[in-house]
N, C-alpha and C positions, 0 to 999 in steps of 0.2 A: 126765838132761842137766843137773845141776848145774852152774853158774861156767861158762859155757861162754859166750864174749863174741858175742853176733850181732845181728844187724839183721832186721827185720820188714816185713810188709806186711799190714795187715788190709783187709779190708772190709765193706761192709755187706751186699751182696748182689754179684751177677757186674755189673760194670760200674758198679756204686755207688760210694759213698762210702768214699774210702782214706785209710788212714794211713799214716805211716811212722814205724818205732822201734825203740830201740835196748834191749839190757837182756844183764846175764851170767846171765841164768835166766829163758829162753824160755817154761819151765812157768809157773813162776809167776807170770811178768807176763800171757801168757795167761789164766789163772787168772782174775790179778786184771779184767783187760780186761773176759770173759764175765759176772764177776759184781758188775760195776761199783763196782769199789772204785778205780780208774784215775779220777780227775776229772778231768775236760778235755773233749777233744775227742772221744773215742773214746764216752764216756757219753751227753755228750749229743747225740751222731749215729748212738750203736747201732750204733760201729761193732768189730764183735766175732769175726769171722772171720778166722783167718789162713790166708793164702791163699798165703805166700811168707815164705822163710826163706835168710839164708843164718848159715852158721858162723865163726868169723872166729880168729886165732891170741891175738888181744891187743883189749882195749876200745878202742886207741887205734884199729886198724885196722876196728876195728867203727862205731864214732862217724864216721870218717872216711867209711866208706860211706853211714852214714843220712845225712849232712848231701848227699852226690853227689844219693841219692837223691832226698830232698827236693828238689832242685835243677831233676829232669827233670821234659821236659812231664810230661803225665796218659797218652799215648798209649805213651810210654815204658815207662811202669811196666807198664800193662797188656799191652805186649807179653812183659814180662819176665816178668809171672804168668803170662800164656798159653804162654809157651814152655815151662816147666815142670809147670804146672797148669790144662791148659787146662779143664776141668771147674768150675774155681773154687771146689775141693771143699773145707771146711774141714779142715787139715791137722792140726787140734788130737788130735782123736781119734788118730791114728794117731799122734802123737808122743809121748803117753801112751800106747799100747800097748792102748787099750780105746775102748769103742763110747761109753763116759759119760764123766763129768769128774769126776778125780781128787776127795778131799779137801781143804779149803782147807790150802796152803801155810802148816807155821811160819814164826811171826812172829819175826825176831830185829830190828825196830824196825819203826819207820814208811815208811810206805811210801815209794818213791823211783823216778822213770822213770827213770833212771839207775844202775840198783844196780850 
């Protein structure tokens, strides 16, 4: 799932603490999230689960949803993770294809929530 422009929803546990984010390479901003290379909010809240994904045509239409996002209550989101994911099961694994987590992502610079 290289370049592929979408929007996120992590958390910390079912009903914890959410994030919302954007990124055109869902793996490896994952990646970076779990293994706290992501400084912010997500490190220092632990919050590292993705719980909710969507796919989007273009960053412009992807960015336009994280910011909607951002926008809704908290009751919102969580309906929108439960409607899809009502288990609250971390989707990471299965989007790598495997029960572990991948090798760290090349680097082709520094890091960026916005790649």
């Amino acid at each position: 799932m290289d370049r592929q422009p979408c929007t996120y929803i992590l958390a910390s546990k079912r009903n914890g603490t959410l994030y919302v984010g954007v990124t055109s390479n869902l793996v490896k901003r994952i990646w970076e999230h779990k293994n706290h290379l992501a400084d912010g909010f997500t490190r220092k809240y632990f919050v590292h689960h993705l719980v909710y994904f969507e796919l989007h045509e273009n960053m412009y239409s992807a960015i336009t949803r994280e910011k909607q996002l951002k926008k809704w209550h908290r009751q919102w989101k969580i309906n929108l993770i439960e409607k899809v994911n009502p288990q609250w099961r971390d989707l990471y694994p299965e989007l790598v294809g495997e029960a572990g987590f991948p090798s760290p992502p090349s680097r082709g610079g520094a890091l960026n929530s916005r790649e």
